[in-house]
C-alpha positions in Angstrom: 130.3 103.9 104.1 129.9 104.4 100.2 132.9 102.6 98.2 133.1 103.4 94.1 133.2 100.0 92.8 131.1 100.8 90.0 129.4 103.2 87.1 129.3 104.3 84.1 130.6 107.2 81.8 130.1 107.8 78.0 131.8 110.5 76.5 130.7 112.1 72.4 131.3 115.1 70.2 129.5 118.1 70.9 126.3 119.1 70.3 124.7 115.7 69.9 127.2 112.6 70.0 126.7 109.7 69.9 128.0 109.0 73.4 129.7 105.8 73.4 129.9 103.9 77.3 133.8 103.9 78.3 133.0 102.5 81.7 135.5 99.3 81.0 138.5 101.7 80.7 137.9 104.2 83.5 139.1 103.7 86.6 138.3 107.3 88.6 135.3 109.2 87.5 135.2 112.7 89.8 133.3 115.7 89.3 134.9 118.6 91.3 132.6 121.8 92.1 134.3 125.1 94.0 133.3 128.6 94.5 135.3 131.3 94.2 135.9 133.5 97.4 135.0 137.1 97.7 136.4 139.2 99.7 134.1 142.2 101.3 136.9 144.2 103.4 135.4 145.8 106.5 134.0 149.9 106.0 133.2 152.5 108.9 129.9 151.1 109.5 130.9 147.4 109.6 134.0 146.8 111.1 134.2 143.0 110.2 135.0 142.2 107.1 133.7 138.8 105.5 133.7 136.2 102.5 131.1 135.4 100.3 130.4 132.7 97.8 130.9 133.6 94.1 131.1 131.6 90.6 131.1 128.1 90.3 133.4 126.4 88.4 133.7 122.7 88.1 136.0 120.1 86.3 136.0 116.6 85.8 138.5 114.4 86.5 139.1 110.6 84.7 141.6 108.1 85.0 141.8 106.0 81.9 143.5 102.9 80.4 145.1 104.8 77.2 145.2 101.7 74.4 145.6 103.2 71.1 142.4 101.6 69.5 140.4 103.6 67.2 137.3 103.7 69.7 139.5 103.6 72.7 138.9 107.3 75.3 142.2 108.2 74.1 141.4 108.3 71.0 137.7 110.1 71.3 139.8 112.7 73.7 142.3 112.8 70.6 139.7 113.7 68.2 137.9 116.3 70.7 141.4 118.4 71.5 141.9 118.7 68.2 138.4 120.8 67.0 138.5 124.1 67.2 136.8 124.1 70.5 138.2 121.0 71.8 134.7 119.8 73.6 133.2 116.3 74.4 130.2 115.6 76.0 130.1 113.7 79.3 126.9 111.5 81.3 127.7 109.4 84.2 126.4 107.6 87.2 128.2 106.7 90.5 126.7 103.5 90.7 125.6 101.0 88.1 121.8 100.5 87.4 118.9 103.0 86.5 119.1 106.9 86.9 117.2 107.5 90.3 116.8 110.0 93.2 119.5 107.8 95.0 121.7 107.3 91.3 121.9 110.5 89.8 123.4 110.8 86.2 125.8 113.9 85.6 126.3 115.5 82.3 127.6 118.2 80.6 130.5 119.4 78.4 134.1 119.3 79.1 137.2 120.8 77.4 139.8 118.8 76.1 142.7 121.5 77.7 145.1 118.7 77.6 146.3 114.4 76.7 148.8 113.3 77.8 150.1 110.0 75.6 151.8 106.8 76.1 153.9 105.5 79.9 157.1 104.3 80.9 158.0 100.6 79.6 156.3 97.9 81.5 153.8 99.7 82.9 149.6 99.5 82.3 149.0 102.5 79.8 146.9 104.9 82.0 146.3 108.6 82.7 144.3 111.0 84.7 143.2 114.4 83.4 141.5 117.1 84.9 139.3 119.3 82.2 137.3 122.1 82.8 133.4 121.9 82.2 131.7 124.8 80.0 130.0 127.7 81.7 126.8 125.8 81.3 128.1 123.7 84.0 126.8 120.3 85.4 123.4 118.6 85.0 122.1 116.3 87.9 118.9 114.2 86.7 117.6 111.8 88.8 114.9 109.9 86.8 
């Protein structure tokens, strides 16, 4: 049975970064895929009616230790919600060591819909976010 103990995820400004490795402030990388559900209601010649599969969307979800420091995620989430089209790119793997057929790397671009800031006194500084990846969705290379 698999158990996340370890990866990596950078995070950079759209289109070209740099990406800059956060892995030592993440504590929950997950990439969430769903497909919409179409209904096809039943007609005179097919009295069943059924569901089919339709768009993909996907979002990424991150839990982060949220220090203030000028290279911290916060702050490169920070940055991002504030351009126009509030995008950062993403690359990860599951598991530390080399891209490979059995430790894919993930990319693509999410957007910043949201950041939340600060946490109650006496308490680690930490968030999780859920942002929705653009329309060109999620890459999977395995070498």
């Amino acid at each position: 049975m698999p158990i996340q103990l370890a990866g990596n995820l950078k995070l950079g400004p759209v289109p070209s970064g740099p990406l800059v490795a956060f892995s030592d402030n993440i504590s929950q990388f997950i990439i969430n895929t769903s497909r919409a559900s179409i209904t096809i209601p039943p007609t005179l010649g097919l009295p069943r009616g059924s569901v089919r599969p339709g768009a993909i969307s996907e979002t990424l979800t991150i839990q982060f230790h949220s220090t203030m420091d000028a290279t911290s995620v916060w702050a490169e989430l920070w940055d991002a919600i504030y351009t126009d089209a509030a995008e950062l790119l993403f690359e990860g793997n599951m598991e530390p060591g080399a891209t490979s057929a059995n430790n894919p790397k993930f990319s693509g671009t999410i957007r910043v819909m949201g950041l939340d800031t600060g946490a109650a006194v006496g308490e680690l500084r930490q968030t999780s976010q859920t942002w929705p990846i653009s329309e060109a969705g999620v890459t999977k290379v395995i070498a």
